[in-house]
Backbone bond lengths (Angstrom), bond angles and torsions (degrees), N, CA, C in turn:
res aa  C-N    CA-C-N  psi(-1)  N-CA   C-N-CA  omega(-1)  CA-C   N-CA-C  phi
1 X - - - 1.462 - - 1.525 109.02 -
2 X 1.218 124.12 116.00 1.291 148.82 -168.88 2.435 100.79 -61.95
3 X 1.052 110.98 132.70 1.701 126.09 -157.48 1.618 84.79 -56.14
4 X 1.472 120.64 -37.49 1.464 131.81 -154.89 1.880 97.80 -64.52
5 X 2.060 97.98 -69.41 1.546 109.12 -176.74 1.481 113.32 -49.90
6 X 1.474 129.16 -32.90 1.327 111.75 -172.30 1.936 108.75 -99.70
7 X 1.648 126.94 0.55 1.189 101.38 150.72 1.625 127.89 -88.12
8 X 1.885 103.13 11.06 1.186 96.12 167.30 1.730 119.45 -106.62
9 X 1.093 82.13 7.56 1.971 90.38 163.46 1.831 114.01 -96.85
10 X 1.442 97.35 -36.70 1.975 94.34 154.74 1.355 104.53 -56.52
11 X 1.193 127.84 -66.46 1.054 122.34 -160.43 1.809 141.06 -55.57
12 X 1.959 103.87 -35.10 1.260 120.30 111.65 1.442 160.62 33.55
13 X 1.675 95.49 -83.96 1.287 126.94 -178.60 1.691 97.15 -92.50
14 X 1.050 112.21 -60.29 1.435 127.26 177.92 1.319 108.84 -31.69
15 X 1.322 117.25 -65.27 1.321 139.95 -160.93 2.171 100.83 -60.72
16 X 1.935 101.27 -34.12 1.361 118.32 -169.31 1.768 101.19 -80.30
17 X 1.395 104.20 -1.60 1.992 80.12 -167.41 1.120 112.83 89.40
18 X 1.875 137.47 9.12 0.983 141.26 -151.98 1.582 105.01 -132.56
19 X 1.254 98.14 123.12 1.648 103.03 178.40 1.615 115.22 -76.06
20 X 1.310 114.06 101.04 1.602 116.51 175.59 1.705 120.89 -29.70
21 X 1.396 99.46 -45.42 1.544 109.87 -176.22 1.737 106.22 -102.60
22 X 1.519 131.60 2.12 1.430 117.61 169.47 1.634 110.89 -22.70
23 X 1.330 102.94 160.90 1.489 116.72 -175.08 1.446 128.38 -155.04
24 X 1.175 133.60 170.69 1.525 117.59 158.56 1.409 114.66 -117.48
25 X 1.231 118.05 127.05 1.083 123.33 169.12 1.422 144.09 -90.26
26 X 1.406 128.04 90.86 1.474 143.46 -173.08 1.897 127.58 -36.23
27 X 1.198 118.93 108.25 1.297 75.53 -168.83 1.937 86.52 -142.78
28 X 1.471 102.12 149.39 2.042 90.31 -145.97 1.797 57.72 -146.40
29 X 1.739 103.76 150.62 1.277 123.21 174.96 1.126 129.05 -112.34
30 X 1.628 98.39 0.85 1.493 105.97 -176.56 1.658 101.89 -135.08
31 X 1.109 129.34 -32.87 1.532 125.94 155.78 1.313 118.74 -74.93
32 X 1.525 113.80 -30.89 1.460 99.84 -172.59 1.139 133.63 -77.70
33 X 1.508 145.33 179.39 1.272 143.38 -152.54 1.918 108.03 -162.67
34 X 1.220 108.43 111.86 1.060 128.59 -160.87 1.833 118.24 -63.77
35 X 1.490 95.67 2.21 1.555 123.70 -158.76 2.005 87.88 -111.93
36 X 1.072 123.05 -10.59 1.511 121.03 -140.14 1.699 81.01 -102.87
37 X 1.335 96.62 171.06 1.810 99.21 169.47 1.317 119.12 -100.40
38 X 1.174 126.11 -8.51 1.465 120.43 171.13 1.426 117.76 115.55
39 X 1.382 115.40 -41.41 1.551 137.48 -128.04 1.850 87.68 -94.09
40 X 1.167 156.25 2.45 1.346 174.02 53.90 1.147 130.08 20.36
41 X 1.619 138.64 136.36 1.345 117.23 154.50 1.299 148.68 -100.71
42 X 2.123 91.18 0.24 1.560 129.12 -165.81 1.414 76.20 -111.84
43 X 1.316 115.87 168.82 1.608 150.03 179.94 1.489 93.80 -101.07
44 X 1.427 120.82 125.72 1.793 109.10 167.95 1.394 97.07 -123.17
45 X 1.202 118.84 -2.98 2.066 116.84 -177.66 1.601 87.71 168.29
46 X 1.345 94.65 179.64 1.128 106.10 -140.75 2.120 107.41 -91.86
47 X 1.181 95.09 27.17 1.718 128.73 -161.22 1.297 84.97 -145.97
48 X 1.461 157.03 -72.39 1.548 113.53 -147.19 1.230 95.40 -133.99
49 X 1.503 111.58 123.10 1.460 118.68 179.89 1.596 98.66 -175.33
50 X 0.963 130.80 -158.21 1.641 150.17 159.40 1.811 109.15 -59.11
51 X 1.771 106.31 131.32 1.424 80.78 170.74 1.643 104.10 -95.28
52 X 1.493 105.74 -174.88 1.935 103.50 176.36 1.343 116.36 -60.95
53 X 1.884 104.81 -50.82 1.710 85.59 -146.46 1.561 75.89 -113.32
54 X 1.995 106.41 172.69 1.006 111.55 179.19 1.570 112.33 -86.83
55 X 1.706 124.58 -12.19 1.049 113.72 139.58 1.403 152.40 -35.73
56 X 1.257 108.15 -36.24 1.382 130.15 158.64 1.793 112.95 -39.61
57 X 1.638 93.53 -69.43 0.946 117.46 -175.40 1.342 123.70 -20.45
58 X 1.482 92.94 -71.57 1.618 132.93 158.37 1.643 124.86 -16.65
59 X 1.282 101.15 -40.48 1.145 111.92 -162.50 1.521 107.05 -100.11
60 X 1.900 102.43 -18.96 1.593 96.71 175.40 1.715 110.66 -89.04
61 X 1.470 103.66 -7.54 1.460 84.67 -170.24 1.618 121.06 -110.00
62 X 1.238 94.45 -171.66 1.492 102.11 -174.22 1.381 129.68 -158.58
63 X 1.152 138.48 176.48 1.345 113.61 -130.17 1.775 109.58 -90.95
64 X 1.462 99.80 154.07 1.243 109.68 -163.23 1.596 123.34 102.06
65 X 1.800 87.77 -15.25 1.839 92.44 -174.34 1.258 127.07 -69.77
66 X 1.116 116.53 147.24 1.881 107.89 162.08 1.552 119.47 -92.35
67 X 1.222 118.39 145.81 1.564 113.71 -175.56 2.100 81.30 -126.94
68 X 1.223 79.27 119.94 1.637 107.40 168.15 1.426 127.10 -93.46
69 X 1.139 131.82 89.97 1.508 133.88 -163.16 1.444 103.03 -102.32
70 X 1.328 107.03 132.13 1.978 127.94 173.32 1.541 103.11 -68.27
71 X 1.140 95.15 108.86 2.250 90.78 158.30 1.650 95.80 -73.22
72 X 1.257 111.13 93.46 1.111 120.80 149.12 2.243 130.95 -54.42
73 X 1.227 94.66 -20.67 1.349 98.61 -143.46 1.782 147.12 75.54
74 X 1.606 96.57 8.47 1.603 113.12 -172.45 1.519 90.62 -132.03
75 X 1.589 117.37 124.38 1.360 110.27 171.87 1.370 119.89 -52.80
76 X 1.507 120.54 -177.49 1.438 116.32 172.13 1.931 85.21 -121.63
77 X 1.364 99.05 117.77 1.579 115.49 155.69 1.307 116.80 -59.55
78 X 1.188 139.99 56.73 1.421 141.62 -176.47 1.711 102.25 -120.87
79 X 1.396 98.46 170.16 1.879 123.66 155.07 1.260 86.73 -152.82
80 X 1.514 82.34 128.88 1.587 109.37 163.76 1.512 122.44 -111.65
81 X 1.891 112.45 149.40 1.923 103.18 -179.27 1.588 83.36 -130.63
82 X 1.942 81.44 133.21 1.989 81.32 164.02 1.490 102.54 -131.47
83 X 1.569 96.36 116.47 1.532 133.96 -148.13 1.317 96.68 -95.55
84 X 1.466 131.87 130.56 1.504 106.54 138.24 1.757 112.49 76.07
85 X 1.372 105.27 157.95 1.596 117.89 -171.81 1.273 110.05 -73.62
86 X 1.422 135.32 3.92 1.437 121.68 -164.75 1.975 81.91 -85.98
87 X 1.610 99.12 -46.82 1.570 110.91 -167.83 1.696 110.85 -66.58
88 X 1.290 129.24 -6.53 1.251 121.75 -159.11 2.077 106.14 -100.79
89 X 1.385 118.75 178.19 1.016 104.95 174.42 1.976 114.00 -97.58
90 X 1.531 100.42 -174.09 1.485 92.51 177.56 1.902 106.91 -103.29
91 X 0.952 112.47 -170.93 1.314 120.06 167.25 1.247 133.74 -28.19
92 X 1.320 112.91 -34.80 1.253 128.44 -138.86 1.914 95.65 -142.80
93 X 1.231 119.35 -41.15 1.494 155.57 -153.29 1.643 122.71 -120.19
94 X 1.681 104.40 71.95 1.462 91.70 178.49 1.590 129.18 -64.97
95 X 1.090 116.61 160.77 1.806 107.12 168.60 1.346 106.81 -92.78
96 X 1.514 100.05 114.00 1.783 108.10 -176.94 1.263 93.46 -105.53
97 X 1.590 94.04 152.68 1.717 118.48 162.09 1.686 94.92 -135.78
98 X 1.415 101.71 110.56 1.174 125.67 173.81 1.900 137.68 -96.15
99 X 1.742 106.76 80.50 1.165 81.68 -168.39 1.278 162.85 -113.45
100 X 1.732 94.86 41.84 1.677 121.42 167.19 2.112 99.74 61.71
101 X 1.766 130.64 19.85 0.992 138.05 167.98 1.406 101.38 92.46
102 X 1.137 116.46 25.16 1.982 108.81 179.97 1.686 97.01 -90.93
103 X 1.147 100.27 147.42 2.016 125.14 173.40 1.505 95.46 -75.95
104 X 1.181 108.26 143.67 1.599 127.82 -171.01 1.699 98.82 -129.26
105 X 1.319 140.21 54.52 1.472 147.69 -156.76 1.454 108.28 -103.03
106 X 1.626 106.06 134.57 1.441 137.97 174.73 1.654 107.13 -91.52
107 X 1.043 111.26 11.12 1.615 113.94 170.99 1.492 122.18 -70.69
108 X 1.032 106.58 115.48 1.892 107.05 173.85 1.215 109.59 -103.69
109 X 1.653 139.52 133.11 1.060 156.24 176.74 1.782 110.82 -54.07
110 X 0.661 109.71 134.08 1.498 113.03 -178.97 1.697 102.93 -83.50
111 X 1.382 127.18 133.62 1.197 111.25 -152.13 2.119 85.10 -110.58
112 X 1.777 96.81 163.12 1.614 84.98 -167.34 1.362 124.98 -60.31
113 X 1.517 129.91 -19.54 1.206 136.49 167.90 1.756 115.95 -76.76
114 X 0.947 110.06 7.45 1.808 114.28 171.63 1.385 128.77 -85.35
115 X 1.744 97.84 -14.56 1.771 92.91 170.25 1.739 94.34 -109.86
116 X 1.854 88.00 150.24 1.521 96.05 173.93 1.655 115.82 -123.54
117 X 0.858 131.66 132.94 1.583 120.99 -167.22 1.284 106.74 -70.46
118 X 1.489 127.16 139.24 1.134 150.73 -143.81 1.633 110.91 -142.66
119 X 1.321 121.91 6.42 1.284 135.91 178.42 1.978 114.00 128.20
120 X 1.154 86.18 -143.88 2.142 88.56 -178.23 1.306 104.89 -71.04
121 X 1.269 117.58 106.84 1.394 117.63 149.06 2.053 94.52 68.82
122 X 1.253 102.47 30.44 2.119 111.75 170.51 1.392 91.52 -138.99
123 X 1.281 75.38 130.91 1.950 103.38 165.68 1.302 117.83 -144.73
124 X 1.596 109.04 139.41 1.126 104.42 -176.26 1.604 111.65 -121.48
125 X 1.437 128.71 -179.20 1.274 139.95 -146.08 1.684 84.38 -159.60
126 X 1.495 99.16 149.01 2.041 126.70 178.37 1.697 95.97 -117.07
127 X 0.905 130.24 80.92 1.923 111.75 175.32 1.990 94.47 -62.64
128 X 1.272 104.73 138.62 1.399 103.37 174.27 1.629 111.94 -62.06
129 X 1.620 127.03 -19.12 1.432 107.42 177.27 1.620 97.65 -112.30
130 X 0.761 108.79 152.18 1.823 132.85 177.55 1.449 117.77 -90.74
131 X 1.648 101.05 130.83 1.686 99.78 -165.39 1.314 109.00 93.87
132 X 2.120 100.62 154.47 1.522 105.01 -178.21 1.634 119.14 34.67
133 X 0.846 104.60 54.60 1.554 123.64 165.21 1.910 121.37 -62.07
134 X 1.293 114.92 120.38 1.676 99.61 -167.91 2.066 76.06 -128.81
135 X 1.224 103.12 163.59 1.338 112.01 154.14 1.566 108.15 -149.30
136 X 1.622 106.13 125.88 1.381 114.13 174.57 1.545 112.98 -102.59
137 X 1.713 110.29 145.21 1.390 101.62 163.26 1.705 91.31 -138.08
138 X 1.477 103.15 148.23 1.710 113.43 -173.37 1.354 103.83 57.47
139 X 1.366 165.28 7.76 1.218 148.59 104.83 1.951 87.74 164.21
140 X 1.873 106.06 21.82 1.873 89.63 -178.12 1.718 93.77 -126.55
141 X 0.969 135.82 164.88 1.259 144.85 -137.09 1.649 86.20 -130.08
142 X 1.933 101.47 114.57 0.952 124.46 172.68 1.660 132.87 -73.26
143 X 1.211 119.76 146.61 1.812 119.41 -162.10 1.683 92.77 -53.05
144 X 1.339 96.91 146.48 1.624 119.63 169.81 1.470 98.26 -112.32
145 X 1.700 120.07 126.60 1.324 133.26 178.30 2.215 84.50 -97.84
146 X 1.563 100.50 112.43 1.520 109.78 -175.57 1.560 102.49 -113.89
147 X 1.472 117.95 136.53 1.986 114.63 158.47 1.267 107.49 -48.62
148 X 1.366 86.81 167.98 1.635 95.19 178.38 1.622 109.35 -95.25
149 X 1.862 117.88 147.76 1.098 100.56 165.61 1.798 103.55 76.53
150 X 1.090 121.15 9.44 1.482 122.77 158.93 1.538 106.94 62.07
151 X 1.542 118.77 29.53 1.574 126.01 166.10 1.394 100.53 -84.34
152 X 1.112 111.61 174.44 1.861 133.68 165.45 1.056 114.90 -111.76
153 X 1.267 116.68 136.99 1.369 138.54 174.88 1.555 122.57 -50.50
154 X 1.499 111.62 114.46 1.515 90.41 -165.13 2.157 88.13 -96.67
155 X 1.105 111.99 -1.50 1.605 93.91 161.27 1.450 108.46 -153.96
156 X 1.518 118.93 147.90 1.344 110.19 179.36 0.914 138.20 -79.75
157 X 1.859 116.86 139.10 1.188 121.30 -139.24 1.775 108.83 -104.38
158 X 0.741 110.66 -177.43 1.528 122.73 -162.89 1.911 121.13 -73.08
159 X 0.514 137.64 91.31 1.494 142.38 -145.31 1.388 107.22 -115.34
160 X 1.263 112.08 133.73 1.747 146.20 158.97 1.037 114.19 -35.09
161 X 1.232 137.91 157.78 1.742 144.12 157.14 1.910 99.52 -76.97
162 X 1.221 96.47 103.12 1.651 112.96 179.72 1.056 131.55 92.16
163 X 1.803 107.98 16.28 0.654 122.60 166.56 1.771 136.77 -120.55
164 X 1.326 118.01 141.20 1.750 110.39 -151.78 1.603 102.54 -121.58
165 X 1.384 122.04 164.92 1.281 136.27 157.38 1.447 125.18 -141.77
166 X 1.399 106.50 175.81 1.885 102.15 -179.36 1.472 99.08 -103.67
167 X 1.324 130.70 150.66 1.180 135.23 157.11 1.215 94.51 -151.75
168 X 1.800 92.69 127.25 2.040 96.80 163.67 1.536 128.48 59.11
169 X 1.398 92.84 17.14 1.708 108.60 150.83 2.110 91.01 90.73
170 X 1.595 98.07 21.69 1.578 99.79 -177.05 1.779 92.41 -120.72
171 X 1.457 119.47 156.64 1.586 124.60 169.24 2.074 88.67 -112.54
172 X 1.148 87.66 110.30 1.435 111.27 154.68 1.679 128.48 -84.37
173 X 1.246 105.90 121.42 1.395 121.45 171.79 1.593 153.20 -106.70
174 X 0.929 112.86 91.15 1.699 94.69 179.32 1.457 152.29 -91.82
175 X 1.323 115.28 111.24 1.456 133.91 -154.84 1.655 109.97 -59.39
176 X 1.130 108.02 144.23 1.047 105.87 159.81 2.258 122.42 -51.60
177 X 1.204 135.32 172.35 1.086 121.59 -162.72 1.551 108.46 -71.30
178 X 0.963 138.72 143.91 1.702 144.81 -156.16 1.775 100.47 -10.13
179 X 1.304 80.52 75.34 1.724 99.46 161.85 1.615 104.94 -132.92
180 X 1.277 113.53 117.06 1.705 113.26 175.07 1.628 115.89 -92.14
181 X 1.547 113.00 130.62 1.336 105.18 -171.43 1.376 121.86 -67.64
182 X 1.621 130.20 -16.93 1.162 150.01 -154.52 1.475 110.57 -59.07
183 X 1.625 114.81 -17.27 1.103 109.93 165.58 1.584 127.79 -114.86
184 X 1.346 110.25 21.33 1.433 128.92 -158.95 1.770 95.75 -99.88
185 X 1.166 112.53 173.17 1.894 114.28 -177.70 1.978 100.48 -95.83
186 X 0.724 83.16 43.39 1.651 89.68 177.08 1.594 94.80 -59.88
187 X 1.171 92.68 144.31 2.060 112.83 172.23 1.351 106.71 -156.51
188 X 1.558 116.28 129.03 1.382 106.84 152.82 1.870 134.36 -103.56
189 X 0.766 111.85 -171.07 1.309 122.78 172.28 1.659 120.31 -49.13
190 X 1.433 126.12 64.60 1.519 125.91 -165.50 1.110 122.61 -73.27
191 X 1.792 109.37 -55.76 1.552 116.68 -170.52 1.711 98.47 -94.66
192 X 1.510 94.80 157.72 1.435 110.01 165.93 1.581 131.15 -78.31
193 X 1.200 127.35 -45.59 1.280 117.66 173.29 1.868 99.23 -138.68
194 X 1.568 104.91 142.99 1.511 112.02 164.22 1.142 114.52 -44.71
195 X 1.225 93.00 -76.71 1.795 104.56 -163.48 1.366 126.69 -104.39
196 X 0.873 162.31 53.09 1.784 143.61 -137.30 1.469 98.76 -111.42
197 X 1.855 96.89 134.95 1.413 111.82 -167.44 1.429 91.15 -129.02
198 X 1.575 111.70 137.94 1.168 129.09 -173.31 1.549 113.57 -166.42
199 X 1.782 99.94 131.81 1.799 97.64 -172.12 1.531 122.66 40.39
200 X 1.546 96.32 53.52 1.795 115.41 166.99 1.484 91.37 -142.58
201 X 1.541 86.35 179.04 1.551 111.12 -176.33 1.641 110.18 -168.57
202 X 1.352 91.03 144.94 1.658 84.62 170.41 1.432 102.67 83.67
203 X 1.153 138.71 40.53 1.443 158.73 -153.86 1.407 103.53 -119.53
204 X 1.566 123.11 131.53 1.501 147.16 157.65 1.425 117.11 -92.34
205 X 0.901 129.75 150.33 1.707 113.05 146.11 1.899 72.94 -168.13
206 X 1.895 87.30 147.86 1.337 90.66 -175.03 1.950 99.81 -163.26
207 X 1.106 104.89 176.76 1.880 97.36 -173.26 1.013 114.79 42.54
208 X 1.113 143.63 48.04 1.730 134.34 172.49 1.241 123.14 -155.25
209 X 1.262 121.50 138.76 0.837 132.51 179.90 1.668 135.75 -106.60
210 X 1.496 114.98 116.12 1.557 108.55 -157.69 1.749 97.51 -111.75
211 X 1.411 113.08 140.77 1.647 110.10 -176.25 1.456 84.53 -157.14
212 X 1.351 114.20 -179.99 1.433 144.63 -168.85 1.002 123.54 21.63
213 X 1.661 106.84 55.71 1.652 103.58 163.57 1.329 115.15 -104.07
214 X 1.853 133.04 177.30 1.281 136.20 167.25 1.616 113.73 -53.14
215 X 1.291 128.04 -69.00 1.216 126.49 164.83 1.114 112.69 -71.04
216 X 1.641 99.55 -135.49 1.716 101.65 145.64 1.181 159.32 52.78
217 X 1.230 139.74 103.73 1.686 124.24 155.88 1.619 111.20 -113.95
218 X 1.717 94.41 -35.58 1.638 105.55 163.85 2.142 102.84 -152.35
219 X 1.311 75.95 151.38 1.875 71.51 -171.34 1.814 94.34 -152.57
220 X 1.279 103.22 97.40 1.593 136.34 161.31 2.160 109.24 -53.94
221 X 0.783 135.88 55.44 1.599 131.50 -158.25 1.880 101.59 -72.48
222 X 1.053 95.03 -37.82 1.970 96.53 -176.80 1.420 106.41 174.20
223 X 1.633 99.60 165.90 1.848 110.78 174.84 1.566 111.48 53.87
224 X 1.760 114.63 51.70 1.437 129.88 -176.87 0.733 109.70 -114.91
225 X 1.847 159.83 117.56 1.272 123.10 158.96 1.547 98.62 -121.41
226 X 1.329 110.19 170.27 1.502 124.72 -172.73 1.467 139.86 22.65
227 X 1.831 86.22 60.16 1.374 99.76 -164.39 1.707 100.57 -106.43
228 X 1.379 94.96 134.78 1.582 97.18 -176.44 1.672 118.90 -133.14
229 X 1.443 116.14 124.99 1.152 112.14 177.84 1.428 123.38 -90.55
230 X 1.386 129.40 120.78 1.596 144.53 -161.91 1.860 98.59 -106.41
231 X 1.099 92.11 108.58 2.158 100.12 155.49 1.602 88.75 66.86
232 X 1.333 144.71 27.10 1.365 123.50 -163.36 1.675 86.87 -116.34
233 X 1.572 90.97 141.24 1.620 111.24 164.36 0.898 126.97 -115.70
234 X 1.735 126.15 131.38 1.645 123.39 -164.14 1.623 104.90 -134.62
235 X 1.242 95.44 73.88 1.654 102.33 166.32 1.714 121.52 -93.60
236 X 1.382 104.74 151.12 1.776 103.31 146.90 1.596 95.54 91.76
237 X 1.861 116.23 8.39 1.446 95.29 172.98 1.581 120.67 -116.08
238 X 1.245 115.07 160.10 1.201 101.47 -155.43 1.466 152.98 -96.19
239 X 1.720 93.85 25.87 1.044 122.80 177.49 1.357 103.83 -139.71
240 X 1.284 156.36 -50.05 1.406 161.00 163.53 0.944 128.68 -134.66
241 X 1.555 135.70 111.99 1.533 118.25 151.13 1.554 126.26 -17.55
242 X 1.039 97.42 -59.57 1.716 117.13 -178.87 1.413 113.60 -130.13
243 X 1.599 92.75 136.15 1.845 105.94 156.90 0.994 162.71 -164.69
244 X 1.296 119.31 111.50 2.059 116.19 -131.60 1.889 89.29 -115.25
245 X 1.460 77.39 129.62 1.861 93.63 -174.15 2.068 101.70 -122.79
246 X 0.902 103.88 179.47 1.643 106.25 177.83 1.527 103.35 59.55
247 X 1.617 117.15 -144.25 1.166 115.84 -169.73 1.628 98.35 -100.76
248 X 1.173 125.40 27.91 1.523 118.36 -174.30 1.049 130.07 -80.11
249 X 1.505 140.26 135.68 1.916 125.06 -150.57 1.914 83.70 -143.59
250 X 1.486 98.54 124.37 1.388 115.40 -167.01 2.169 94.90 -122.05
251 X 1.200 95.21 128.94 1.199 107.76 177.01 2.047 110.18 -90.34
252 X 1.163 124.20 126.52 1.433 100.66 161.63 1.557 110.07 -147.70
253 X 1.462 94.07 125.60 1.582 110.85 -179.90 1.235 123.21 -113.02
254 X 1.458 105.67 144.01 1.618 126.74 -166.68 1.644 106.60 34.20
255 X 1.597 104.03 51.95 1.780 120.79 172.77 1.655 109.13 -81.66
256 X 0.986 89.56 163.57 1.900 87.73 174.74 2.136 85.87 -146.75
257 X 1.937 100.92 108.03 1.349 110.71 169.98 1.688 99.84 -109.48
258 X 1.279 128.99 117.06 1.625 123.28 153.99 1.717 103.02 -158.73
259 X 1.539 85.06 157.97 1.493 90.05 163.58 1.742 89.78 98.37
260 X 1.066 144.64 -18.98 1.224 145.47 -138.15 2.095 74.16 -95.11
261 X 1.405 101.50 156.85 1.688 104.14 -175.53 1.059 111.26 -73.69
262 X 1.476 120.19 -41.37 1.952 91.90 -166.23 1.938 90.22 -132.54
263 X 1.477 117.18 -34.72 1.073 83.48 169.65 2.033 109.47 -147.95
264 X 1.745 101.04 161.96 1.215 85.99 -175.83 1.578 120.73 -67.57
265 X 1.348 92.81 -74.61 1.628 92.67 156.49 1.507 139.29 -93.23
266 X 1.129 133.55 126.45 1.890 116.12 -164.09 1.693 85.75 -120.65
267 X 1.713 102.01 130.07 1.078 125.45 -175.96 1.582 117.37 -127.37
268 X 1.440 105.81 95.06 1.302 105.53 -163.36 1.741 112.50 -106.80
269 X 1.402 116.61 178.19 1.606 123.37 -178.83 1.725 88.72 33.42
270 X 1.322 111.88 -157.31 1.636 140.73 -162.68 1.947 99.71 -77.67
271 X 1.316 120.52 12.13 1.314 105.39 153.59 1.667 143.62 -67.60
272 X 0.698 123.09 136.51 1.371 122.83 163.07 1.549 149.06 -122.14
273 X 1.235 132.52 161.91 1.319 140.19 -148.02 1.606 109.28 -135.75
274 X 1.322 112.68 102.74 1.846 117.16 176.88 1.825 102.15 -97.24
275 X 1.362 112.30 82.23 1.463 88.71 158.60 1.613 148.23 -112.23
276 X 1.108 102.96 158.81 1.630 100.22 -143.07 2.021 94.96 -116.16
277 X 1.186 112.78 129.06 1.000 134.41 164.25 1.963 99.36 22.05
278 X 1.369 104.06 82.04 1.521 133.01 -142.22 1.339 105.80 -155.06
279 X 1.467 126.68 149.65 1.044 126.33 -164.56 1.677 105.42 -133.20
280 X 1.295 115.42 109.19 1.924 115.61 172.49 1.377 115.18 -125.86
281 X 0.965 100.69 150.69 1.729 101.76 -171.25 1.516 105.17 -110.47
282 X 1.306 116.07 11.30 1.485 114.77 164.11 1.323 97.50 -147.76
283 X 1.356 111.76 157.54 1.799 113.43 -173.41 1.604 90.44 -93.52
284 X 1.753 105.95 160.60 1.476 127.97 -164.88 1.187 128.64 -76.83
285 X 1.279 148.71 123.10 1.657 134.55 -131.56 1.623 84.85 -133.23
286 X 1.401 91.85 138.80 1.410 120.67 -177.72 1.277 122.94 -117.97
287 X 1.106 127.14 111.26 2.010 131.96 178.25 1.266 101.47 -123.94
């Protein structure tokens, strides 16, 4: 191909909204390597293969790209922000994040010195931030004993075997009979939001599933346009599955939102919500 014909096929593309160099980007959590370029989905050295995190990812791409994530079977401990036009798609070219059924989780491990015994078979835990309280054990989000009517407990109340509450800025627990959790996969609620999309457009996200964050699973605030969620499930966080604030209008199809604490979708100021043959177990709350 002659130097002339192919800057007029850049040129072309350019002209289409089309990124000459778009790409896909690999990103595997247990082969990959954060040193690697991405541009692969096998590891061939220690430079071209999958990188680890989808943060990584993030940072190599640009707009129009796809970021391809491995269902490994091991969540990815991340929050991700897709900021701005580098992250958005073109005309023609959405920016997908694709994630083939991998967990996208705000869960932090409770480390072995974090529970303190609290009487027979009660232990309690300090999360360093206060509020929206989740406690996971084996990666599913254990019963919360809650007041009624959204008061606080002025003393702590009586609790189940596996079952926990907050009092006084502490998550209280109850063990099975002289069983100590300290060696169990306990995690709580660490990060604040999965995903947060802001001043993009032209946005994918699809196969994936985001749960156990503080707020959050995805939260749209303003300056979004045509952002659509495909096959994605947002359970287990603790303030919304979803949440589009400002003038931002979020599409989500064949989604599965429940379980999220207070609401599925929260739709605030002049945002909006199209959902399409989708599954919620509470209808969508609007302020």
């Amino acid at each position: 191909m002659s130097l002339r014909m192919s800057f007029l096929i850049l040129a072309v593309l350019a002209i289409n909204g089309i990124p000459a160099d778009a790409k896909t980007i690999y990103v595997d959590n247990q082969s990959g390597a954060d040193r690697a370029d991405g541009l692969i989905e096998k590891p061939t050295n220690e430079f071209s293969g999958p990188v680890r995190t989808i943060k990584r990812a993030m940072q190599l791409a640009r707009s129009g790209d796809v970021i391809n994530i491995a269902s490994t079977g091991v969540p990815y401990y991340e929050s991700l922000s897709i900021v701005g036009r580098r992250l958005s798609g073109t005309t023609d070219e959405s920016f997908r994040i694709v994630g083939n059924g991998a967990v996208l989780s705000g869960a932090h491990a409770v480390p072995e010195t974090g529970w303190q015994k609290a009487g027979d078979d009660l232990w309690s835990l300090k999360p360093w931030r206060k509020g929206n309280y989740m406690l996971v054990l084996f990666g599913t989000e254990l019963t919360e004993l809650r007041p009624n009517g959204g008061s606080q407990w002025k003393e702590l109340p009586p609790l189940e075997v596996h079952q926990w509450c907050s009092f006084k800025g502490q998550i209280y627990y109850r063990s099975p009979e002289r069983e100590e959790p300290h060696n169990k996969p306990f995690g709580f609620a660490g990060e604040e939001c999965g995903i947060s999309i802001y001043g993009a457009r032209q946005v994918v996200i699809e196969d994936l599933t985001v749960q156990h964050f503080r707020l959050d699973g995805i939260s749209v605030p303003d300056l979004a346009k045509n952002i659509e969620l495909r096959n994605v499930k947002l359970v287990e966080n603790g303030r919304a599955g979803l949440r589009i604030g400002g003038s931002a209008v979020v599409t989500i199809r064949r989604g599965t939102i429940e379980k999220n604490l207070r609401h599925s979708i929260l739709v605030q100021e002049l945002g909006g919500a199209e959902v399409v043959e989708s599954t919620l177990d509470v209808q969508p709350t609007f302020e």
